[in-house]
C-alpha positions in Angstrom: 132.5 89.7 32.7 130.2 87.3 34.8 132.1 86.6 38.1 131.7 83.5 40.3 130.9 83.7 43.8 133.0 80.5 45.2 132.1 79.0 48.2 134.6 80.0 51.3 137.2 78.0 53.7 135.7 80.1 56.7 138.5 78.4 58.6 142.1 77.2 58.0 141.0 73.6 57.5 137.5 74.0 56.4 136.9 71.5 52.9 133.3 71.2 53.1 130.2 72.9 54.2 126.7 73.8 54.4 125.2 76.4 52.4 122.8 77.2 55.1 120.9 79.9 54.0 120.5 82.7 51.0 119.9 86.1 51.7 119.8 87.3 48.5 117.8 86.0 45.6 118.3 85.9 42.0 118.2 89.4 40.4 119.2 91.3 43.7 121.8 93.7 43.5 124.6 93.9 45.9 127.2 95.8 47.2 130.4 94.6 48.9 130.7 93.7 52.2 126.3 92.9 52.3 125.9 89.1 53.4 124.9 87.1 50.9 124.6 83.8 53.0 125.0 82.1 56.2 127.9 78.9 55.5 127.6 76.5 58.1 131.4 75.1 58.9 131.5 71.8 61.0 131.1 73.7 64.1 129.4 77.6 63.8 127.7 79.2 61.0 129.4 82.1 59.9 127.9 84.9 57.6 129.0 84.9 54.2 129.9 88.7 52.8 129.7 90.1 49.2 133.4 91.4 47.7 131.9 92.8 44.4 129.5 94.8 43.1 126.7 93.7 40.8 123.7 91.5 40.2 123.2 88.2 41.5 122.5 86.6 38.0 122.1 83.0 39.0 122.2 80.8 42.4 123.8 77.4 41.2 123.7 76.1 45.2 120.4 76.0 46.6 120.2 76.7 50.3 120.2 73.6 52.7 123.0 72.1 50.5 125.1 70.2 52.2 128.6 69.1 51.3 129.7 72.0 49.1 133.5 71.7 48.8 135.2 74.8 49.4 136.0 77.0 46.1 133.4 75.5 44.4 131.1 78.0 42.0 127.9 78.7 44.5 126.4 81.8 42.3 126.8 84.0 39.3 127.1 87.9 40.1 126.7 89.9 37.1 129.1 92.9 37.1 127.7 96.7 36.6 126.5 97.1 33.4 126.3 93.4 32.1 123.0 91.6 31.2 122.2 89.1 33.8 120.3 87.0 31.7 123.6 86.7 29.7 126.1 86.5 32.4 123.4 83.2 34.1 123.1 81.5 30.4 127.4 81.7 30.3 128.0 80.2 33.9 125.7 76.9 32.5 128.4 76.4 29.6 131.6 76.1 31.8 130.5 73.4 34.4 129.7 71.3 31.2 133.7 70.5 30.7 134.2 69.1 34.4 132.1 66.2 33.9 133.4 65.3 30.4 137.7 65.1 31.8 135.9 63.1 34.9 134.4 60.8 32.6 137.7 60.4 30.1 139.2 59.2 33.4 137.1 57.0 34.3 136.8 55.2 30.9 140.6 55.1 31.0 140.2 53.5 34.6 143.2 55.9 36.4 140.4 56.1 39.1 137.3 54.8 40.5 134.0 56.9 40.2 133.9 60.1 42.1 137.7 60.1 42.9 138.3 63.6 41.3 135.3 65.7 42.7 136.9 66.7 45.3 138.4 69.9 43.5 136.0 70.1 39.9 135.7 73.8 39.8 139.5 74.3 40.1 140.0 74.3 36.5 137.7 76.9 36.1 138.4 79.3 39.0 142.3 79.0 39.1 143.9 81.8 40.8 146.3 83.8 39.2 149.9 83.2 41.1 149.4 86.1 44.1 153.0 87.6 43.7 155.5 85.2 42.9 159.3 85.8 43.4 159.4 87.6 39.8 156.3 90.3 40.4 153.0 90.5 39.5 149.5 91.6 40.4 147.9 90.4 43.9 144.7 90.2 43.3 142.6 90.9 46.8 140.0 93.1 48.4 140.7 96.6 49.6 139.4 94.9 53.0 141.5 92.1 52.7 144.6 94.8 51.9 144.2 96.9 55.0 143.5 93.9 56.9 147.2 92.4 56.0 149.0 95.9 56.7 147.6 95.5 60.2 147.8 91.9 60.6 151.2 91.4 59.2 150.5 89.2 57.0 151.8 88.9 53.7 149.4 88.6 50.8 151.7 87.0 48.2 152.0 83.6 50.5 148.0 83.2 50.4 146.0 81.8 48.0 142.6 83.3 47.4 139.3 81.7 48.0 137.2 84.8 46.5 136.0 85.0 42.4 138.5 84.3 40.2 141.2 83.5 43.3 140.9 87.2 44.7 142.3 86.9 48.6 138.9 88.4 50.6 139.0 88.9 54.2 138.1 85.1 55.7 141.8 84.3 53.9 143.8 86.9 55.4 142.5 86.2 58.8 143.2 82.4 58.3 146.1 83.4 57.7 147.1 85.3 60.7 146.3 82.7 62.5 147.7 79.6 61.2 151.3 78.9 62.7 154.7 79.4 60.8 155.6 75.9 60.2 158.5 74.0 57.8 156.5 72.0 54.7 156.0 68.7 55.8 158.2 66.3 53.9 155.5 63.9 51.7 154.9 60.8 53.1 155.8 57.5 51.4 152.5 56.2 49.1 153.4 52.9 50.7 152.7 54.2 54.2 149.4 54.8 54.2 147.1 50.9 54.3 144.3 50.3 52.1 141.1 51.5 53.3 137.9 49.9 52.5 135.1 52.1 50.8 132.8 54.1 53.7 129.8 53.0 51.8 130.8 49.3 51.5 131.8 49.2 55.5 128.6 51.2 56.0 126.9 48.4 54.0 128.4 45.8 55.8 127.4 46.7 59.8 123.4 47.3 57.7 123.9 43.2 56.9 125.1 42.7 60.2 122.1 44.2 61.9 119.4 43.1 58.9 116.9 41.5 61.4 117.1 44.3 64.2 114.9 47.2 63.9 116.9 50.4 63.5 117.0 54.3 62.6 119.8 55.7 60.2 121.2 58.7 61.8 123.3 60.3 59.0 126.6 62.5 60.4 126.4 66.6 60.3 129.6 68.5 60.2 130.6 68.6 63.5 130.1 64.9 64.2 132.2 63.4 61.2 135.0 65.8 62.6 134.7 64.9 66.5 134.8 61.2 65.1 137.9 62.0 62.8 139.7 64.2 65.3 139.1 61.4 68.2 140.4 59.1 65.9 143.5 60.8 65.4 144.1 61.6 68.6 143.9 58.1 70.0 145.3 56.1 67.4 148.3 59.0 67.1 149.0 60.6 70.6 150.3 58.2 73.4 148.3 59.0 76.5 149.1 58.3 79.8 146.9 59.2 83.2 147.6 61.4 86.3 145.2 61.0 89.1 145.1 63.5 92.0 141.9 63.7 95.0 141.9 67.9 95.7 139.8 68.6 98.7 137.6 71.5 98.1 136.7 73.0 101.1 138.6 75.8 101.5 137.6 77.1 98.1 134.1 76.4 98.9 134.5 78.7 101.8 136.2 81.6 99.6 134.0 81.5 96.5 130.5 81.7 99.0 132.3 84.8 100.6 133.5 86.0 97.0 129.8 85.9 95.6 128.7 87.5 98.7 130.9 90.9 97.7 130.1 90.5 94.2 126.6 90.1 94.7 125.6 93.8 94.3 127.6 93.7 90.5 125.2 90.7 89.6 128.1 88.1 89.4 128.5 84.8 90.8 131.6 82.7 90.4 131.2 78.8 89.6 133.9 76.3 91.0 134.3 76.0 87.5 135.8 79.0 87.2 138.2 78.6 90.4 139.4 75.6 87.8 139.9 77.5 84.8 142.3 80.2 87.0 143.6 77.0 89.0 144.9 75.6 85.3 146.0 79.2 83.8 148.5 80.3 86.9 149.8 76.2 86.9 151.0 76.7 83.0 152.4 79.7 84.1 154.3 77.8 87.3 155.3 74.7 85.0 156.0 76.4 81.9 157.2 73.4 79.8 154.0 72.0 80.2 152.4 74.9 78.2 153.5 73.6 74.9 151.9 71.8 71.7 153.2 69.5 69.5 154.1 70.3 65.9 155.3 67.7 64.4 159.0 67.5 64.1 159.5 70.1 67.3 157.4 71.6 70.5 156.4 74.7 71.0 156.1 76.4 74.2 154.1 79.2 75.0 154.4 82.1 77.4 151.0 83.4 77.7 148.2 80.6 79.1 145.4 80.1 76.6 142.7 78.0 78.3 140.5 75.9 76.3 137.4 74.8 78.1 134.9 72.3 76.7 131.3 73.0 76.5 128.7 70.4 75.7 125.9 71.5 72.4 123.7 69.5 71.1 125.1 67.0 68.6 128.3 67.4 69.9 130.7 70.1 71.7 133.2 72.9 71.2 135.9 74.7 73.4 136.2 78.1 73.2 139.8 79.4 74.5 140.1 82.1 77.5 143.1 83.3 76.0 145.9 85.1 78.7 143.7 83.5 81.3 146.4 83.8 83.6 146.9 87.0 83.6 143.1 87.8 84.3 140.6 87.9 87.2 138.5 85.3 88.0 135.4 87.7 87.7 136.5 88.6 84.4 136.9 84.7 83.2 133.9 83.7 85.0 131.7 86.8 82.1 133.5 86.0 79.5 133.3 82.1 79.7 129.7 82.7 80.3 129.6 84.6 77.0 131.6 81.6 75.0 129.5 79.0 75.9 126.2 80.7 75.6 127.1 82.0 71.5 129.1 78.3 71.6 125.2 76.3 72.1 124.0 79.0 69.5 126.9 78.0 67.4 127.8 81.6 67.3 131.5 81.3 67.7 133.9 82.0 65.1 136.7 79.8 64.5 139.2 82.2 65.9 137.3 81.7 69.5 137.4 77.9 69.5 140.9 76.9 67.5 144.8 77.2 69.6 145.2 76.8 72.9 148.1 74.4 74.3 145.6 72.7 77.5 142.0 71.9 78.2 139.5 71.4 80.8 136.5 69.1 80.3 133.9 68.8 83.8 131.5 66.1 84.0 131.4 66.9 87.8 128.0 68.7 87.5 127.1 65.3 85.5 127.3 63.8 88.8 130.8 61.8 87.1 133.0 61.4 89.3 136.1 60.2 87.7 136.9 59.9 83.8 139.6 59.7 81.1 139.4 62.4 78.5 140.7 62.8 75.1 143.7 65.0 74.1 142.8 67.7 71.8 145.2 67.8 69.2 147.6 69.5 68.9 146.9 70.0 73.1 149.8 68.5 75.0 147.5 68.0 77.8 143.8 68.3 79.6 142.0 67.5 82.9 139.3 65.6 83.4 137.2 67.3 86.5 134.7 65.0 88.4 132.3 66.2 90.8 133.0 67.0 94.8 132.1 64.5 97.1 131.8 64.4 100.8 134.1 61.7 101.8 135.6 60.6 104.7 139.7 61.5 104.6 142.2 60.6 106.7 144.3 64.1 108.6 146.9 63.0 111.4 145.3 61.0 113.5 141.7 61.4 112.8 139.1 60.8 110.2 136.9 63.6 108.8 134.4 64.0 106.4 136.0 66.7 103.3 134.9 67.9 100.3 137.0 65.5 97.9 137.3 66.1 93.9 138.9 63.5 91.3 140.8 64.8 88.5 142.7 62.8 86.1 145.0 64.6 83.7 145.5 62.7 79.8 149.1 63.9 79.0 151.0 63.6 75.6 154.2 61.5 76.4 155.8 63.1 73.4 155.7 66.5 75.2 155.6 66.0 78.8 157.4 63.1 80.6 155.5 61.3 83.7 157.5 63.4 86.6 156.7 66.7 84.9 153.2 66.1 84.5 152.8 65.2 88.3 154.5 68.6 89.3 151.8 70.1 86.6 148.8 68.1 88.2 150.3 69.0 92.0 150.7 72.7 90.7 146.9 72.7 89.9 145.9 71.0 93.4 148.2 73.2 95.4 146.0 76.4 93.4 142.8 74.6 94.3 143.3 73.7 97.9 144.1 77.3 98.4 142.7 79.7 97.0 143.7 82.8 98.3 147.1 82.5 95.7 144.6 82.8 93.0 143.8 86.4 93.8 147.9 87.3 93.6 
């Protein structure tokens, strides 16, 4: 029997992708766990493996497609033994019946045009019920098996995105790393306000500019999700500021003698980095400002996961140091190095760039010297970092020119209250101004 290669969520809330690239061709024969494709998710492309055996009988996505719904048919794979000629004339007569209930909706008006396409292979690919209460077959990859043993995870809860609803390796690991969390109660229908069509607001700003010259820039992945995240976050999370001057100095002084020693291992510490250990060991001194918020309760951490943000082109990610407290600010310093050199390659998999309860953004080598930034959601909290000035400052008596750095922490009222976040933001400065703790 003909199988259908669907296309994969690569991340616990991929929908849509790019099917960036085939490295098979019609006819091929694979084995599992050979890549078949390179998906490109809003924010890495990711290499797309084989979990059967057989002939790749037809490719129904051709590469550089863009907006390919997860669990959608991508390919036919002809199983051992079966004609592919067969198995690639069958897999044209089942996509014919999606069109045909779309359009007996749309006569009967329950919908406007293109209102179900978000899901139009789901009739055809519906999983078998993994394990339900009563029993009953799991279907999922000897990878994907092993994988849950080690993981914990428990195979009957996930739904597959593999042929025929089969759970492959990508689901298990989103899995592990999505957190336990009550269902959501369903919002009220009359909650949510009419919105008017993208197109027809889209059409409206083109009349607006009709007699200025202008270039169309249309939105990849990882723009349409900074734009919808940024939108959540501002129009949902009630920001406040903290501003705090932290004189710099003293750690200028330590890290030049620092580098010195570590010059012979080829390292060489940023003040960037002093930040990111600065921020770790201040989570760990405030703990209730570690936390996220999930919805109907907080969550606090014990371990300081660190997310730093790192400009790309077209947009930006930010990786997490995870237990950056607990490590050396050598050891930070390689492996944020390592983040955001495969982050502008879009190398990172979604595992390296997703969790994390606080975040660092620096526009100080920008020359910026004092901004607002954005709470990542679910982040409770992040610091803004502007560059270090020579200013003159006022000590005792006297005036004398310092080193003086602006940083302005964004804090979720909902999680931390005003005087908690200053004893987070003076917890941070009291790290920074002297360094020597940060060794300890």
């Amino acid at each position: 029997m003909a199988i259908q290669i669907l296309m994969p969520a690569l991340s616990p809330t991929m929908e849509e992708g790019t099917l960036a690239k085939w490295h098979v061709k019609e006819g091929d024969k694979v084995s599992a766990g050979d890549v078949i494709a390179e998906i490109e998710t809003d924010k890495a492309t990711m290499e797309f493996e084989a979990v059967d055996e057989g002939v790749i009988a037809r490719i129904l996505i051709p590469e550089g497609t863009e907006g390919v719904k997860v669990n959608e048919p991508i390919a036919i794979l002809a199983e051992e033994g079966e004609d592919p000629a067969e198995a690639a004339a069958g897999a044209q007569e089942a996509p014919a019946a999606a069109p045909a209930k779309a359009e007996a909706k749309a006569e009967v008006g329950a919908a406007p045009a293109g209102a179900d396409q978000a899901a139009p292979a789901q009739p055809q690919t519906a999983a078998p019920a993994p394990a339900a209460a009563g029993g009953g077959r799991i279907f999922a990859s000897p990878l994907a098996r092993r994988l849950a043993r080690e993981l914990g995870v428990d195979l009957a809860a996930i739904k597959g995105s593999g042929p025929h609803g089969r759970i492959v390796r990508a689901d298990v690991e989103a899995a592990a790393r999505a957190p336990a969390k009550p269902a959501p109660a369903a919002p009220a229908q009359t909650q949510a306000p009419a919105q008017p069509a993208k197109g027809a607001e889209a059409q409206d700003v083109r009349k607006l500019y009709a007699d200025a010259p202008f270039e169309e820039v249309s939105l990849d992945g990882m723009r349409r999700t900074i734009a919808a995240r940024l939108s959540e976050a501002k129009s949902t999370i009630p920001h406040f500021y903290l501003r705090r001057d932290i004189e710099l100095d003293a750690l200028l002084e330590f890290r030049a003698q620092l580098n010195k020693a570590l010059e012979p291992r080829g390292v060489k510490l940023s003040v960037n980095d002093f930040i990111i250990k600065a921020c770790a060991l201040a989570l760990r001194q405030v703990p209730d400002c570690n936390a996220v918020w999930a919805g109907d309760r907080i969550l606090k951490f014990s371990r300081a996961d660190v997310a730093v943000a790192v400009a790309v082109e077209g947009g930006l990610f930010t990786p997490v140091l995870r237990g950056a407290d607990a490590k050396s600010i050598s050891a930070l310093s390689e492996e944020m190095r390592d983040l955001a050199e495969r982050a502008r390659a879009r190398k990172l998999a979604p595992a390296e760039y997703q969790g994390g309860s606080f975040a660092i953004s620096n526009l100080g080598m920008f020359g910026i010297d004092d901004f607002d930034a954005v709470i990542n959601p679910p982040h409770a909290s992040i610091l803004a970092v502007g560059a270090g000035v020579r200013k003159p400052v006022v000590k005792g008596d006297q005036i004398v020119p310092a080193t003086v750095m602006r940083v302005t922490l964004s804090v979720d009222h909902r999680v931390i209250d005003g005087a908690l976040g200053a004893r987070f933001l003076a917890a941070i400065k009291e790290n920074l101004e002297n360094p020597m703790t940060l060794l300890a």
